[in-house]
VOPAGU-2260 file (C-alpha; in pm, 1 decimal, decimal comma):
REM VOPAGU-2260
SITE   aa  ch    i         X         Y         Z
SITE  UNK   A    0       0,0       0,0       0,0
SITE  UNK   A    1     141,9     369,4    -127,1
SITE  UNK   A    2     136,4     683,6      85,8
SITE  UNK   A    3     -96,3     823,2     -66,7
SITE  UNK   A    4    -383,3     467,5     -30,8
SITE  UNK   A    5    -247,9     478,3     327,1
SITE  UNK   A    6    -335,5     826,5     379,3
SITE  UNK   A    7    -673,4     800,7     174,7
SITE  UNK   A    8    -743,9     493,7     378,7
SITE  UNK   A    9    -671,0     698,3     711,3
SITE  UNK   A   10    -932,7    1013,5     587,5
SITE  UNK   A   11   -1203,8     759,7     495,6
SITE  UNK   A   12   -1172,7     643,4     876,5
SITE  UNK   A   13   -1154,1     938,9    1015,8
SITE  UNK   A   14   -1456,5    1097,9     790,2
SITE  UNK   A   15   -1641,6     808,1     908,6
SITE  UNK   A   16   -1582,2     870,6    1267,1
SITE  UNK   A   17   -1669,9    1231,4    1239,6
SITE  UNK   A   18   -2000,3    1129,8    1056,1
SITE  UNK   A   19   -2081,0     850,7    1353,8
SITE  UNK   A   20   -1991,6    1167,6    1636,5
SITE  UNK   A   21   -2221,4    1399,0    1428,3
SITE  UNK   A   22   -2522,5    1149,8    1423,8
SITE  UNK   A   23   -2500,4    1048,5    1804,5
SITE  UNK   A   24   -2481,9    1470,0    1844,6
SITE  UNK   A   25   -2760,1    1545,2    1619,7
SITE  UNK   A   26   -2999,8    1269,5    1817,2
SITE  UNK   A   27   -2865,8    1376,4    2181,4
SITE  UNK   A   28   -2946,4    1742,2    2040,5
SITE  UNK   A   29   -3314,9    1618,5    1951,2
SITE  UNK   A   30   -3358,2    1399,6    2272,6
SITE  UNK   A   31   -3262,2    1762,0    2468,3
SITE  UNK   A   32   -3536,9    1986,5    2256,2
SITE  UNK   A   33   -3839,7    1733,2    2311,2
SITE  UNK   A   34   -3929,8    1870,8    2683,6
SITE  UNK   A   35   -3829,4    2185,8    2573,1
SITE  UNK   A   36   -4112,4    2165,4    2260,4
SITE  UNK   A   37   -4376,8    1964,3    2513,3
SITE  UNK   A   38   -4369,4    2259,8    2762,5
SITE  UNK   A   39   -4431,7    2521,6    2511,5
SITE  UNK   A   40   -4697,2    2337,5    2374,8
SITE  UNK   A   41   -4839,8    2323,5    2678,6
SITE  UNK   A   42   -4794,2    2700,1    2756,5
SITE  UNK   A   43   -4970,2    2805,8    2390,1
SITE  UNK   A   44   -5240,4    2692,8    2561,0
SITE  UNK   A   45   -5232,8    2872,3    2894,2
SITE  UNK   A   46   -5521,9    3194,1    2949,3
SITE  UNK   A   47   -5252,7    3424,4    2938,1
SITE  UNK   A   48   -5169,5    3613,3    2616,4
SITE  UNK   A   49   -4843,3    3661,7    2712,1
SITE  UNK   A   50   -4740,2    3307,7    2869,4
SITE  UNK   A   51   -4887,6    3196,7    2541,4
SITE  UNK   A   52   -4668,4    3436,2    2286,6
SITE  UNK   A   53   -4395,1    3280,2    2497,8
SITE  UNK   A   54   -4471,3    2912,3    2397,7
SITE  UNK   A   55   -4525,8    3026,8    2062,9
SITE  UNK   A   56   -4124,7    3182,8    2048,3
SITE  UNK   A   57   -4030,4    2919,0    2219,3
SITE  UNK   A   58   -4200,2    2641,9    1958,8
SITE  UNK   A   59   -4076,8    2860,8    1675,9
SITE  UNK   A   60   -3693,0    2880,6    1849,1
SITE  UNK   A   61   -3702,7    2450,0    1840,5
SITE  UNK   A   62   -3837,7    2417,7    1524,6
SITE  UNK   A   63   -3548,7    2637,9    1340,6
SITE  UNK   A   64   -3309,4    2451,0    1542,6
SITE  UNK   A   65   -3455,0    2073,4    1459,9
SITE  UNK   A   66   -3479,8    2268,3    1062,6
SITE  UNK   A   67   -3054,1    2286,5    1143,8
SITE  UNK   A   68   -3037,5    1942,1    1242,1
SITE  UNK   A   69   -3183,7    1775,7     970,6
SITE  UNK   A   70   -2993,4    2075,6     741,9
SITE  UNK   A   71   -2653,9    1851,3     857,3
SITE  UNK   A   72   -2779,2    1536,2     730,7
SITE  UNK   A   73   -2720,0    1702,7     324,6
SITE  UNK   A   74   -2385,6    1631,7     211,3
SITE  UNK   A   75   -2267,8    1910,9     -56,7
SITE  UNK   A   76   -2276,0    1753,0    -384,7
């Protein structure tokens, strides 16, 4: 084996281990935003306008970051 297959050989590895650390990231990172989405949901419905407008932010801030999350899973073509 070359230099060069050698040091292809060790990228490929190491891309895959970066790919494996961003997937277990990207599901701990989902796993962490659930509660945070089930208690605004449950303040949107509270009597309060303004409880409610902050369950709304709240919903909307954990939505654009699960939009991020899947966003990693494109590769650049």
């Amino acid at each position: 084996m070359s230099t060069s297959d050698s040091d292809a050989a060790a990228l490929q590895a190491r891309i895959a281990t970066l790919e494996t650390a961003i997937t277990e990231l990207r599901h701990d990172l989902r796993g962490i935003l659930s509660p945070a989405m089930l208690v605004a949901d449950r303040l949107i419905g509270h009597s309060e306008p303004g409880v409610r407008r902050a369950g709304e932010v709240m919903i909307r801030c954990v939505e654009q970051a699960a939009k991020r999350l899947e966003q990693t899973k494109q590769r650049p073509s």
